[in-house]
C-alpha positions, 0 to 999 in steps of 0.5 A: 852569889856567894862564890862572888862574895868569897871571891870579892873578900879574897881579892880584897885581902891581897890587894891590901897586903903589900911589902914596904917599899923597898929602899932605893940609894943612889949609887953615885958614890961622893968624894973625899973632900979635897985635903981631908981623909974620910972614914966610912966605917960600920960596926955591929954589936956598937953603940955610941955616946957623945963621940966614941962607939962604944959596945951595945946591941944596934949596929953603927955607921960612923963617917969622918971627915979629918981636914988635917990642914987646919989642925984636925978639924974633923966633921963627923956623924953616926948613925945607930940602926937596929942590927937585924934588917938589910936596909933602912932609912931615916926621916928628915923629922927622926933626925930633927928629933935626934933619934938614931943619929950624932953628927957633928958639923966641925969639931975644931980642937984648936980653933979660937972661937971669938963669938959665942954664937958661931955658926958652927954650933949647930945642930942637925935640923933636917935630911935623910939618911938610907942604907942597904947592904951590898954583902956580908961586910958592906953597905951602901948609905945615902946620907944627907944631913942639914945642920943649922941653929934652929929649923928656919936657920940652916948653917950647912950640910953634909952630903955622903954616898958611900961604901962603909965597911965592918970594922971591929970595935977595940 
């Protein structure tokens, strides 16, 4: 009776430990939009504040998107990961509460704005971003990212399947 005891107790003991579930992407890699140029960027030992990546103790993942067509406007985001671990994945609702991601829906320096409440001032307000690294200097991300004025008022979004590569911070 007791060898069936220790055996219960034992089989119950593994049978609650388990791993994390592993981080699934989808590898159907997006493109550049049409007349833009995409960077798809990380860096290690980086952090960032407001725009610029600067020095720091996480890694970062920047994607920018220029469209040189109407002055530069630029759509951009970053994404500020622990350095240690080889994937990741943040929730719709850390993203909402603005942890671990900047992202900037239109960053337009010549644009005349004639509203105060233009749709472009916006926020990120839902989405999902996951990376997992492929090698020593890359990582695939899925990132989708939906910006809007408040949690029932989305504006746009942004949609990135992509290879970002280590790039040395200045």
């Amino acid at each position: 009776m007791q060898r069936k005891i220790s055996l219960f107790f034992l089989a119950a003991i593994l049978l609650s430990c388990r791993k994390d579930p592993a981080v699934v992407l989808d590898a159907n890699l997006t493109n550049c939009p049409d007349k833009h140029t995409c960077d798809y960027s990380y860096f290690d030992h980086a952090d960032f504040n407001n725009s610029q990546v600067i020095h720091g103790d996480s890694r970062v993942f920047r994607y920018s998107s220029v469209d040189s067509l109407i002055c530069d406007a630029t759509t951009q985001f970053d994404v500020k990961v622990s350095l240690s671990g080889n994937s990741f994945d943040i929730t719709s609702a850390q993203i909402a509460a603005g942890q671990g991601v900047a992202a900037f829906d239109f960053i337009c320096p010549c644009c005349d704005y004639a509203f105060v409440d233009y749709p472009f001032v916006s926020k990120p307000i839902s989405g999902e971003i996951k990376g997992k690294r492929v090698n020593s200097t890359t990582w695939l991300l899925n990132a989708r990212i939906i910006f809007g004025t408040s949690s029932s008022h989305p504006t746009d979004s942004i949609k990135v399947n992509q290879y970002f590569t280590l790039t040395k911070l200045p």
